[in-house]
PAKE-588280 format. One line per field, with one value per residue (C-alpha): residue in three letters; x, y, z. Coordinates in pm, 1 decimal, always signed. Last residue first. Layout:
<nodes>
residuo <- (ALA:...)
u <- (X:...)
v <- (Y:...)
w <- (Z:...)
</nodes>
This chain:
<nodes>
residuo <- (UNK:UNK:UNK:UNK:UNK:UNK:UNK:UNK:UNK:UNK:UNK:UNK:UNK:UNK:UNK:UNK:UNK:UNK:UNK:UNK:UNK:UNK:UNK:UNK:UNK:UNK:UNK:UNK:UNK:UNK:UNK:UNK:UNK:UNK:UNK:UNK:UNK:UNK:UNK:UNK:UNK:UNK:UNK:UNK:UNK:UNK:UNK:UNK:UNK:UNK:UNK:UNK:UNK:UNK:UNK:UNK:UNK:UNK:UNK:UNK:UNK:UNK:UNK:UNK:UNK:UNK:UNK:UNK:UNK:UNK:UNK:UNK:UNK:UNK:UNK:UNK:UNK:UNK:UNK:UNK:UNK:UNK:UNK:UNK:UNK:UNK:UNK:UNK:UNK:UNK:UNK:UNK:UNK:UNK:UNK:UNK:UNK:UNK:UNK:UNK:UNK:UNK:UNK:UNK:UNK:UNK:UNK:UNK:UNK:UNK:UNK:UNK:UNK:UNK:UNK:UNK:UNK:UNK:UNK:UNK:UNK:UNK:UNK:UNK:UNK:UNK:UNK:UNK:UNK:UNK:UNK:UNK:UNK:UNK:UNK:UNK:UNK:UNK:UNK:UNK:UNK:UNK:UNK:UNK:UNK:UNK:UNK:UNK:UNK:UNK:UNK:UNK:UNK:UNK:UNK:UNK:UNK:UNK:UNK:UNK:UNK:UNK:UNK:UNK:UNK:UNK:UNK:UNK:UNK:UNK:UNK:UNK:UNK:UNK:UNK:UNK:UNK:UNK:UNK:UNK:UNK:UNK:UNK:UNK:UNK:UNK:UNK:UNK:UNK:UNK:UNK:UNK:UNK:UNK:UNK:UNK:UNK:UNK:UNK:UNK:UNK:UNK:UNK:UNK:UNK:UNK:UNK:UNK:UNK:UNK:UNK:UNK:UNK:UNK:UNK:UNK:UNK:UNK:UNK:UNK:UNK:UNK:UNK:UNK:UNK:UNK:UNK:UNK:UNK:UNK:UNK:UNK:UNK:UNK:UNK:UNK:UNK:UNK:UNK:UNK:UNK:UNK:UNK:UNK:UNK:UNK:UNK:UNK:UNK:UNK:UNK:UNK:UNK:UNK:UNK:UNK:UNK:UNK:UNK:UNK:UNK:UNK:UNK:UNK:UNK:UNK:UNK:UNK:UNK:UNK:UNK:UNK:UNK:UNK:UNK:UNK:UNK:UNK:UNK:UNK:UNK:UNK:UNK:UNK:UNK:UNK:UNK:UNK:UNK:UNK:UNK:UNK:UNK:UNK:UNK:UNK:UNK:UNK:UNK:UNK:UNK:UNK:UNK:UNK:UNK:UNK:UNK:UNK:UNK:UNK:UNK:UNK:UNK:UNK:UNK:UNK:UNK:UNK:UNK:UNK:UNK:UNK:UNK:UNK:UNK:UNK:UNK:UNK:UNK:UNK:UNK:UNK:UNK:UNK:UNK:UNK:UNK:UNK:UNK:UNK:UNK:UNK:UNK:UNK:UNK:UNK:UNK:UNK:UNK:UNK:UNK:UNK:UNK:UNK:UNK:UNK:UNK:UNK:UNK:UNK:UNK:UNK:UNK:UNK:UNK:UNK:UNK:UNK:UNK:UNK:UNK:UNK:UNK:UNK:UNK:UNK:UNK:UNK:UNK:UNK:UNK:UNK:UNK:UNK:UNK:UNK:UNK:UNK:UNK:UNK:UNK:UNK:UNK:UNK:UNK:UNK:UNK:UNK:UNK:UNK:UNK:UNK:UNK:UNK:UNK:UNK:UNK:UNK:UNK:UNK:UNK:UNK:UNK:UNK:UNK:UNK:UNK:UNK:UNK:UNK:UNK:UNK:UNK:UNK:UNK:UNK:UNK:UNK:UNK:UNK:UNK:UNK:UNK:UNK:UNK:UNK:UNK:UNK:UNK:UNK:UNK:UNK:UNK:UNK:UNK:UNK:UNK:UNK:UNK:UNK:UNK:UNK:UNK:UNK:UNK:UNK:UNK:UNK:UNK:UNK:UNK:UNK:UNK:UNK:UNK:UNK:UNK:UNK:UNK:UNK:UNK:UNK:UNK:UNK:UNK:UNK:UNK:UNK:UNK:UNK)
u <- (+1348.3:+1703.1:+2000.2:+2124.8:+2499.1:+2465.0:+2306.7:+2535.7:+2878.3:+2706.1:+2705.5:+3045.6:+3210.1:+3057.2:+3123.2:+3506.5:+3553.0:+3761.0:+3482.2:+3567.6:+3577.8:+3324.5:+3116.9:+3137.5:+2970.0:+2727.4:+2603.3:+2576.0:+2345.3:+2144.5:+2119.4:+1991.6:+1736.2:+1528.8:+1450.3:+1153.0:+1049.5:+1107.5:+1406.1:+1503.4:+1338.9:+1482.5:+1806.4:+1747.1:+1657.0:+1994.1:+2191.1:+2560.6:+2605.4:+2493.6:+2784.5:+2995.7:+2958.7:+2995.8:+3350.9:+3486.4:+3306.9:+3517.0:+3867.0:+3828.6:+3683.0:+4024.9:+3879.4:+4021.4:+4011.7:+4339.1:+4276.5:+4588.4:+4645.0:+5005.7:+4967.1:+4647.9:+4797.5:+5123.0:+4870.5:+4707.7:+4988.5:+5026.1:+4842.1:+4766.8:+4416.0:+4242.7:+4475.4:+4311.3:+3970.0:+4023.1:+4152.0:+3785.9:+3626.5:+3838.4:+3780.1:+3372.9:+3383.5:+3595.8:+3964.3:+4194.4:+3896.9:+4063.0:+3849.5:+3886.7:+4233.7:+4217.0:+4055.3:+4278.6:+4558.8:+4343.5:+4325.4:+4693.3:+4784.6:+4595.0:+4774.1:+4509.0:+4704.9:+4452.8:+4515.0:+4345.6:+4065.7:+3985.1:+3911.0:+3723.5:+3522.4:+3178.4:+3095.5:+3410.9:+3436.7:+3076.0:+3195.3:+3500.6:+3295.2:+3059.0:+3002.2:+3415.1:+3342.3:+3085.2:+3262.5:+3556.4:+3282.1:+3194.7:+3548.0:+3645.8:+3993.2:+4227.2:+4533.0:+4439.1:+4115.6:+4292.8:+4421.7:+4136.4:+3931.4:+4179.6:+4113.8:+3735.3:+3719.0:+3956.0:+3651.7:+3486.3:+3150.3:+2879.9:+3052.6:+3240.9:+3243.3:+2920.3:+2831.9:+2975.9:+2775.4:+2418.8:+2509.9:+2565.4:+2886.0:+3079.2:+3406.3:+3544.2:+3188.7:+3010.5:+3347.2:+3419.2:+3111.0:+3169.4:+3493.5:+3366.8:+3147.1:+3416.1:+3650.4:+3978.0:+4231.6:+4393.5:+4766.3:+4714.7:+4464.4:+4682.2:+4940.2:+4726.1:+4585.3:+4972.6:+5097.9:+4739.0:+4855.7:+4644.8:+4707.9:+4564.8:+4527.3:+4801.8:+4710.4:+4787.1:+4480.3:+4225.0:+3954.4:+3610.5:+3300.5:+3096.5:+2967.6:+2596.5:+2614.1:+2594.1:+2324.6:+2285.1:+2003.8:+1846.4:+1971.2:+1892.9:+1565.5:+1492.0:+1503.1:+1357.8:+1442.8:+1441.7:+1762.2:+1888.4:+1842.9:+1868.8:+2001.3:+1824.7:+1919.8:+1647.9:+1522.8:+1118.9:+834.1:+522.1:+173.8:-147.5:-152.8:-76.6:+241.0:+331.7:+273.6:+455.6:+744.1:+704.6:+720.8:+983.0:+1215.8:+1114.3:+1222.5:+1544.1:+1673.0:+1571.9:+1775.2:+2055.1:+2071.6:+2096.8:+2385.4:+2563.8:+2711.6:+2477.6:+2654.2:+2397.6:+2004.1:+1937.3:+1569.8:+1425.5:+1193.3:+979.4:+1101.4:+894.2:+841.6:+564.7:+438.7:+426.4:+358.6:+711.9:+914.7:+1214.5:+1557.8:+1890.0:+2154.8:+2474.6:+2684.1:+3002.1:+3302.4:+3628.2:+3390.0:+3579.1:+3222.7:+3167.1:+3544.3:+3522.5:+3915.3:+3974.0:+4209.5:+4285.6:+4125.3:+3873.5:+3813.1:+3669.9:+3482.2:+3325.5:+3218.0:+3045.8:+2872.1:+2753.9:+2625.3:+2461.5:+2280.8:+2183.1:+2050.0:+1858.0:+1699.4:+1589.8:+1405.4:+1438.5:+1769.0:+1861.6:+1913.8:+2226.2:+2544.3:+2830.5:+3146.6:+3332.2:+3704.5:+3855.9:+4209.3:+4237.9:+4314.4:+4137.7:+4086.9:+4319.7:+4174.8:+3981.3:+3761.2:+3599.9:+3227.2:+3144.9:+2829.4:+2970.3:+2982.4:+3348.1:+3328.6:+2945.2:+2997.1:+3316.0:+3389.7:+3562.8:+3822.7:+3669.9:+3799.5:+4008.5:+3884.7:+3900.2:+3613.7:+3398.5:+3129.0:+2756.5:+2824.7:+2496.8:+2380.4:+2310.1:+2080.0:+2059.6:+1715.4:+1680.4:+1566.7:+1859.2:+2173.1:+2378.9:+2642.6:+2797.7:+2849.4:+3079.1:+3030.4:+3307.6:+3640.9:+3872.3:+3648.0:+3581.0:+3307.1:+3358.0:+3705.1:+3750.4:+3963.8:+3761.7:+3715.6:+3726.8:+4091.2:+4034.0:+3682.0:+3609.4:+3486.2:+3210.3:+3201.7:+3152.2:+3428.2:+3465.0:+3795.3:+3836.5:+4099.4:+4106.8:+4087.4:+4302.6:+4336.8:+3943.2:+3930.4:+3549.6:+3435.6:+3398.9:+3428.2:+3707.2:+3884.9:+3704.2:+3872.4:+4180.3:+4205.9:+4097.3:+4387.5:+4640.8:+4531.3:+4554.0:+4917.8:+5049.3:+5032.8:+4930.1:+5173.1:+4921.2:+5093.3:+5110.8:+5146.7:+4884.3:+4817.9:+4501.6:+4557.1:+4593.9:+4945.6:+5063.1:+5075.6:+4798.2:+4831.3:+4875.8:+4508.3:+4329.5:+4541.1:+4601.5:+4280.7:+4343.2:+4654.7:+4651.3:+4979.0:+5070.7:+5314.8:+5057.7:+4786.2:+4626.8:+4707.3:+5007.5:+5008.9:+4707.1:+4415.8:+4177.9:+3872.7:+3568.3:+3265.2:+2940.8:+2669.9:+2392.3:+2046.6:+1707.9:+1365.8:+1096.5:+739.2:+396.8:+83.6:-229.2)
v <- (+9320.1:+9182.8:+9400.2:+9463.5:+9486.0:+9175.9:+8962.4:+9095.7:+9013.1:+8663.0:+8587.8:+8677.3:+8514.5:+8179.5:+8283.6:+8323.9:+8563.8:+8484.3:+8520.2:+8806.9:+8950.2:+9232.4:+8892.1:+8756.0:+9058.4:+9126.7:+8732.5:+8756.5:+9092.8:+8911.8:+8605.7:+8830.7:+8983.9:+8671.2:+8871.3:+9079.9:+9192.5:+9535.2:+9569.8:+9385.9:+9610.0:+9910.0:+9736.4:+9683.6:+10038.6:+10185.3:+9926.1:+10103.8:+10156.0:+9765.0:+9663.6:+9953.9:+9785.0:+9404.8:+9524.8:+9679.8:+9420.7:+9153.6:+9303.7:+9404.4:+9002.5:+8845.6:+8494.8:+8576.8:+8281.2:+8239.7:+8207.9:+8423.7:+8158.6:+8088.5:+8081.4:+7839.8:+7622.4:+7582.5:+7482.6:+7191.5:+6996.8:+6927.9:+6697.7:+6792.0:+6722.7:+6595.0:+6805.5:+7123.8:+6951.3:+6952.6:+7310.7:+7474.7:+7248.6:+7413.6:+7715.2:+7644.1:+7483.0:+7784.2:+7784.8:+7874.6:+7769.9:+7510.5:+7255.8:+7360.5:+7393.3:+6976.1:+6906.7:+6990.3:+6827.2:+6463.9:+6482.4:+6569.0:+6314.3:+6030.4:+6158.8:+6330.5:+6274.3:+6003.0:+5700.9:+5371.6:+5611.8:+5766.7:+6203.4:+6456.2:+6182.2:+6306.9:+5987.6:+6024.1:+6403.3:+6332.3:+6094.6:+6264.6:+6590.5:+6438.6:+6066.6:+6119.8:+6447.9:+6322.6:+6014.3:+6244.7:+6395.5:+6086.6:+5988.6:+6287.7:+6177.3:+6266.2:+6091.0:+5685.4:+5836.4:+5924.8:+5581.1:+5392.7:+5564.0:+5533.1:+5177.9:+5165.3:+5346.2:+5094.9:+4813.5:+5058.7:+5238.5:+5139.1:+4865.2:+5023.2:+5373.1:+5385.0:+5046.4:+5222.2:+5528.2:+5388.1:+5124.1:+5431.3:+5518.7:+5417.7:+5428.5:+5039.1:+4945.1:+5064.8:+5061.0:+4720.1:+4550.8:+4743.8:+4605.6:+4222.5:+4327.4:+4418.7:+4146.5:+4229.5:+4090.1:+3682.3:+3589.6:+3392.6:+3228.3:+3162.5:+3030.5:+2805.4:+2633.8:+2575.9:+2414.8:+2241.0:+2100.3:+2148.8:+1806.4:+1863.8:+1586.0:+1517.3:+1763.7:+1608.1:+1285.1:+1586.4:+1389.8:+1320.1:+1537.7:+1468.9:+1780.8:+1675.3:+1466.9:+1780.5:+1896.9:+2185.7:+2404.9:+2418.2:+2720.1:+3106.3:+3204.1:+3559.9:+3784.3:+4110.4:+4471.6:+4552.4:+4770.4:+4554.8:+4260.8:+3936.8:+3580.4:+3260.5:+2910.7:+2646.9:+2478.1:+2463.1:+2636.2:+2493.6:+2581.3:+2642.5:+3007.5:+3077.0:+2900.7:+3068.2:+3407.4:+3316.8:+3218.2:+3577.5:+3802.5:+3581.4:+3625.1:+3983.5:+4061.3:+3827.7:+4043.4:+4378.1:+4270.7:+4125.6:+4449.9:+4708.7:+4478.9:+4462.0:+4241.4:+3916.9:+3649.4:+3428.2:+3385.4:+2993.1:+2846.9:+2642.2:+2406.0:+2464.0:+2305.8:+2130.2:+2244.0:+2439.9:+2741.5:+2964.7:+2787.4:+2747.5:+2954.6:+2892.0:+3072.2:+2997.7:+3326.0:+3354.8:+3678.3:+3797.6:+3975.8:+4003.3:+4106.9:+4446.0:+4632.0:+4392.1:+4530.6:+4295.9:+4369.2:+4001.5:+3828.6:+4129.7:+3985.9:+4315.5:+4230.6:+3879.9:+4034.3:+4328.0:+4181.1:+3865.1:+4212.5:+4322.1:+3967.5:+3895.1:+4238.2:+4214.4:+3827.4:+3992.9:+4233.4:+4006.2:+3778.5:+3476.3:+3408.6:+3059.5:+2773.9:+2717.5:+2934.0:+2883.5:+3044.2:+2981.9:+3087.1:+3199.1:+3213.6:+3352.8:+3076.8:+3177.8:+3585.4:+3715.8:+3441.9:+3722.8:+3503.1:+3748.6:+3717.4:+3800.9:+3982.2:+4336.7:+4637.5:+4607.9:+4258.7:+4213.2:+3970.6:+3971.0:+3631.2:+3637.5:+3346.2:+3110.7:+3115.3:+2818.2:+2693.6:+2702.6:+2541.9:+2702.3:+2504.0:+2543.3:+2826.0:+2898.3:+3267.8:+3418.8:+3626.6:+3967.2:+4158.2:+4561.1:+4521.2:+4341.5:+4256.6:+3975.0:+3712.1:+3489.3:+3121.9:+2819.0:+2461.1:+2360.0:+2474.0:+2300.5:+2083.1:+1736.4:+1596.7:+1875.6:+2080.6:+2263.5:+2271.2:+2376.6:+2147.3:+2236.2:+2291.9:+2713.9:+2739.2:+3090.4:+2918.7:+2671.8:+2312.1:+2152.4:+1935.1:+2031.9:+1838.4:+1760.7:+1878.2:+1725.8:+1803.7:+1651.8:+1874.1:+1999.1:+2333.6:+2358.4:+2723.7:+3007.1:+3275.9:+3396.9:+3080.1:+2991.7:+3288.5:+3241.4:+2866.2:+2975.9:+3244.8:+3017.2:+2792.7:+3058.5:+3164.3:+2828.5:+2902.2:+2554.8:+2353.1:+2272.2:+2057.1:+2088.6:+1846.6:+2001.0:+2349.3:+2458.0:+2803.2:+2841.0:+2595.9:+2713.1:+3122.5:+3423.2:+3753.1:+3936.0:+3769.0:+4124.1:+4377.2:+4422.2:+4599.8:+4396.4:+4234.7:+3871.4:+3813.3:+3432.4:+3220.6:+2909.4:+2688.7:+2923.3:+3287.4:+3518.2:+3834.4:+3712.0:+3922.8:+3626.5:+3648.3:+3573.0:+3362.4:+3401.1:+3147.5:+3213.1:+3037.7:+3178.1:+3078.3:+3295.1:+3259.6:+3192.5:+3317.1:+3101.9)
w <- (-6117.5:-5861.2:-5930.7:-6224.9:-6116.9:-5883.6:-6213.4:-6448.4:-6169.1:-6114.3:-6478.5:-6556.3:-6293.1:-6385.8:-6773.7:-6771.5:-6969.5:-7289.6:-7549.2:-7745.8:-7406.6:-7602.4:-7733.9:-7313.5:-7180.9:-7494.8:-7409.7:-7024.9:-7147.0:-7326.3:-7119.1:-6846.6:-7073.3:-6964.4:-6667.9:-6871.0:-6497.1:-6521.7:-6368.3:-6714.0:-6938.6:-6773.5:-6822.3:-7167.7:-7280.5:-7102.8:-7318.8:-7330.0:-6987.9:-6905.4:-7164.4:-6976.0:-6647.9:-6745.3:-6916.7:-6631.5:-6425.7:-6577.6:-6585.3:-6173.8:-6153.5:-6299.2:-6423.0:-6777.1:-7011.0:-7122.0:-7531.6:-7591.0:-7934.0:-7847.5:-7478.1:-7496.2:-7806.8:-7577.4:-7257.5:-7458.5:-7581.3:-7888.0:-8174.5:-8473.6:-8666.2:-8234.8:-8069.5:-8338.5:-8277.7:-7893.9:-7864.1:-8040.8:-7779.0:-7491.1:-7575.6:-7589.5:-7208.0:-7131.8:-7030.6:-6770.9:-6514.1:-6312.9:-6404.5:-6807.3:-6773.2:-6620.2:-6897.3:-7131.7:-6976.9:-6975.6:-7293.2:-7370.0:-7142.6:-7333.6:-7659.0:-7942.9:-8257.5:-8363.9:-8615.9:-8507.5:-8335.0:-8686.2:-8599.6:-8822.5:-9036.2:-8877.0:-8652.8:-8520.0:-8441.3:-8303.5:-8101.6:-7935.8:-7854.8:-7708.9:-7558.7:-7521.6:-7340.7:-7121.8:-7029.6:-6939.4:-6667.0:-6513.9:-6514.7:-6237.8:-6154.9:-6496.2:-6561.7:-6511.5:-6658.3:-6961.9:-7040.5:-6936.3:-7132.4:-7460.9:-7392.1:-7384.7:-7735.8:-7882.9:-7857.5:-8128.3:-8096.2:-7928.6:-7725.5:-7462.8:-7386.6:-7497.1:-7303.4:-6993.6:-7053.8:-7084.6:-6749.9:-6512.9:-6460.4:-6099.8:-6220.6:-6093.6:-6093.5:-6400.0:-6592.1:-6511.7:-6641.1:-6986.7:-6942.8:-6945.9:-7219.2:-7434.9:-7394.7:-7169.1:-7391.0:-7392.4:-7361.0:-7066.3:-7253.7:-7539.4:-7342.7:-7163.8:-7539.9:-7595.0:-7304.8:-7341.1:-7648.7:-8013.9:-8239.8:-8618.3:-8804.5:-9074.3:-9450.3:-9751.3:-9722.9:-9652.2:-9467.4:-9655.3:-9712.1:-9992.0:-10033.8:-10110.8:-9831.4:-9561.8:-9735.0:-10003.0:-10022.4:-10356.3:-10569.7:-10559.6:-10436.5:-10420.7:-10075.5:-10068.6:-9995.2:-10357.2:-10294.5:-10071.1:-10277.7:-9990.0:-10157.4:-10109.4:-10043.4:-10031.2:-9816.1:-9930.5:-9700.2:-9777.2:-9882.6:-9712.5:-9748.9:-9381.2:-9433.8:-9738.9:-9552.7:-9244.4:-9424.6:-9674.3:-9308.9:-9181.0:-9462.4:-9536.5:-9117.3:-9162.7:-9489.4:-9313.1:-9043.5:-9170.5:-9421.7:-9155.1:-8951.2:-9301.9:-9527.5:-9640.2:-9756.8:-9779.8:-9648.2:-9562.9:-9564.1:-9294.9:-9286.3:-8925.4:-8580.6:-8383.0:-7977.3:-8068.0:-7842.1:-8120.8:-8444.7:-8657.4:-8851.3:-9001.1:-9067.1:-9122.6:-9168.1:-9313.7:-9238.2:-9331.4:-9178.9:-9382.1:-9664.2:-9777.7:-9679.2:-9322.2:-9201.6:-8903.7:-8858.6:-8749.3:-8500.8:-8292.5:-7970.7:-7950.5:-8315.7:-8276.0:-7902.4:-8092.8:-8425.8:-8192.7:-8014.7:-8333.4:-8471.2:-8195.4:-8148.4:-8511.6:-8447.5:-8158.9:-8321.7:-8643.5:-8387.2:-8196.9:-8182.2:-8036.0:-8373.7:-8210.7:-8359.3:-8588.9:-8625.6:-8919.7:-8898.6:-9229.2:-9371.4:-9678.8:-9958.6:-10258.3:-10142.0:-10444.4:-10735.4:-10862.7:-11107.6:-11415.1:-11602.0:-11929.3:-12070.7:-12088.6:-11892.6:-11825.3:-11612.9:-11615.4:-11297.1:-11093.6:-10924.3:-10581.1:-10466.7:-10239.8:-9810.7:-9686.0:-9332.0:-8952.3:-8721.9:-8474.5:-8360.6:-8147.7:-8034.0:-7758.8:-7692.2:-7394.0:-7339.5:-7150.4:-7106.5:-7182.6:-7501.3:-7579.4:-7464.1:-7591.2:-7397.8:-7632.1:-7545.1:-7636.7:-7726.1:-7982.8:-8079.1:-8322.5:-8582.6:-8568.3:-8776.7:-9040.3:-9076.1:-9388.5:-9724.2:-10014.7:-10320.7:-10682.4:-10672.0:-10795.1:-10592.2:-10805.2:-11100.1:-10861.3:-10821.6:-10494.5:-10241.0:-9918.9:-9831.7:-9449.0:-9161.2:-8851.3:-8536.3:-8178.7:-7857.7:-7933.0:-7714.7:-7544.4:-7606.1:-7397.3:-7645.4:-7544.4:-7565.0:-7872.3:-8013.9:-7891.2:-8044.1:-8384.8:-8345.6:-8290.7:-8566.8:-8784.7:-8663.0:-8719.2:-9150.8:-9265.1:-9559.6:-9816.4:-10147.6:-10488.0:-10765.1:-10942.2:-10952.0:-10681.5:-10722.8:-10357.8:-10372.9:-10764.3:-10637.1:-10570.3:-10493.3:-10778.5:-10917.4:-10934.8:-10843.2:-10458.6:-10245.1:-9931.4:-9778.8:-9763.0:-9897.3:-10044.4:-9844.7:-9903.5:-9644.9:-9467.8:-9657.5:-9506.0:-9343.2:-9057.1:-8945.8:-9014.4:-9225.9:-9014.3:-9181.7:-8955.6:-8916.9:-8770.6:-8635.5:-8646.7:-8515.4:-8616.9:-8418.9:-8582.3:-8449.7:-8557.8)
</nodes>
């Protein structure tokens, strides 16, 4: 019998606000263990939660870009479990009536679009962190720095159907949350983490299998290898007459395999209840407009855009677009509001911008490249004041420094000479100095053309411009 997967996610955000949910307390990252912490998100008694505005405003923009239904009335609820790095011994969530429900996410794959159903997004407290084998040793430490953070849980429909597609969810959710500037989706510092349900079921069946819950798992590699063990080992049970228990289970990347970690917890089990500090929450539609006026292009949305508005086929608009970084489609825009040909800017961010990226040379939040300068440099290239190469070798130093394109040119004497009297000088006593070749060449060997193109441009140490130089070789050769 084939068996198919049937996965739902649920993704914790952290939220790009200064202060924590419910206390004063930084959120900033990397801080000494426990600095960041006071009496409210340590969970002293006598305290009480004031919330930070700003998280509920940013709840309420994401479910507005994500399509969601805006609840005008929520309420907050006490999670309450025992664990050393839950500081009050309950959490503080939303459960029957959370802030945003019903939305959709649009994913791509294999070709095909989907689009995926949001079941919920609700705002909550995130758990301090415990440190295990603190020094080597036995003992274990709480960081009580992250008790407080402000999260948004975003939960899906049981709709992916395979490890690919929760990836592709995940990646383009990552887009749109940090496209709106309400989360870095920094996956290594945790501000973007991943639980995924699973079960499998007999293809064609309408009932749903026992499912088992993967935690905290913190990269798009990893969710995928995690769901692809999970299904394989399902299946397996399955097929070996036994059955699939809910459980929760934790991945080992460097095992590759998920082990079982506790029972899986049910809604009782927490013994939800409404938090008696904390009034229910009342959202206005004053408010919930202002938001969406307030709201970014999305990703996908300018993806859309860039195929019609400057006519690129669908591989380069998602490069510009999604690949990469959501500020990679507004540094487009910016140049090609200053240069006219976009098809071939796209070719110089798919090139030389990426692979500065992808090789540490360049960070789009802090690059000395300006829009103008960009555009600038290739407009020298158009007009032939520079070579292709020239013009790479100026884009790393705008890329490290900055400038403007022209100055570098002057100061360097990297003019590429056009001047044809210059040229065939220089073409003429290359073809002078190679009697051998040119016999060679009139001899049919015509791939000597790139030879002597080459010994042209090496004695212009490179400033010849190679159009010209070309068809001067070719007319002083003659045809073999």
């Amino acid at each position: 019998m084939e068996y198919v997967p049937v996965i739902g996610l649920e993704v914790h955000a952290q939220l790009l606000t200064k202060t924590k949910i419910f206390c004063g307390c930084s959120t900033a990252f990397g801080a000494e263990p426990n600095h960041h912490t006071c009496p409210v998100c340590l969970g002293m008694p006598g305290v009480l939660p004031v919330l930070n505005r700003k998280v509920v405003e940013f709840a309420v923009r994401t479910g507005l870009a994500l399509g969601c239904e805006i609840r005008r009335v929520s309420r907050w609820a006490r999670k309450n479990y025992f664990y050393p790095d839950l500081p009050k011994g309950y959490q503080i969530s939303q459960y029957e009536l959370p802030v945003c429900e019903n939305g959709t996410l649009a994913i791509e794959v294999g070709g095909g679009e989907r689009s995926i159903r949001i079941k919920r997004i609700h705002m909550e407290e995130d758990a301090g962190k415990n440190i295990h084998g603190a020094g080597g040793g036995a003992a274990s430490l709480v960081d009580f720095n992250r008790a407080g953070v402000p999260l948004v849980e975003i939960v899906t429909e049981p709709d992916l159907a395979s490890p690919e597609e929760a990836s592709a969810y995940l990646k383009a959710l990552r887009d749109v949350l940090v496209a709106l500037g309400v989360c870095n989706g920094n996956m290594e510092e945790g501000s973007f983490r991943c639980d995924a349900n699973i079960s499998v079921m007999p293809k064609g069946s309408q009932v749903l299998g026992t499912r088992t819950e993967l935690k905290n798992i913190n990269s798009f590699r990893f969710v995928r290898e995690a769901l692809e063990y999970e299904i394989r080992r399902q299946i397996e049970v399955v097929q070996g007459g036994g059955k699939i228990v809910q459980e929760t289970r934790l991945y080992d990347s460097e095992k590759k395999r998920t082990d079982s970690m506790r029972s899986k917890e049910e809604a009782h089990d927490y013994r939800y209840f409404p938090d008696p500090d904390l009034l229910p929450l009342e959202v206005s539609d004053a408010w919930i407009e202002e938001i969406r006026k307030g709201l970014p292009e999305l990703p996908r949305d300018r993806m859309l855009r860039f195929e019609k508005q400057y006519g690129l086929p669908r591989d380069d608009a998602r490069a510009l677009t999604l690949d990469v970084d959501p500020a990679v489609g507004v540094l487009f825009d910016q140049v090609a509001a200053l240069y006219s040909e976009p098809r071939k800017l796209a070719n110089w961010f798919k090139g030389e911008l990426f692979r500065a990226i992808k090789d540490g040379e360049a960070k789009l939040e802090a690059l000395q490249l300006t829009p103008k300068a960009f555009a600038d440099l290739l407009v020298l290239v158009d007009k032939g004041e520079v070579s292709g190469n020239t013009a790479k070798e100026i884009f790393g130093t705008l890329l490290k420094e900055g400038g403007e394109p022209a100055k570098i040119v002057e100061a360097r004497g990297l003019k590429q000479v056009s001047d044809t009297g210059a040229i065939e000088k220089t073409v003429d006593e290359v073809i002078a100095a190679h009697p051998d070749e040119v016999a060679k060449y009139r001899g049919g060997k015509t791939k000597l053309l790139g030879f002597f193109t080459g010994q042209v441009m090496k004695a212009m140490k490179g400033k010849g411009n190679p159009a010209v130089v070309n068809e001067l070789v070719q007319k002083k050769l003659g045809t073999p």
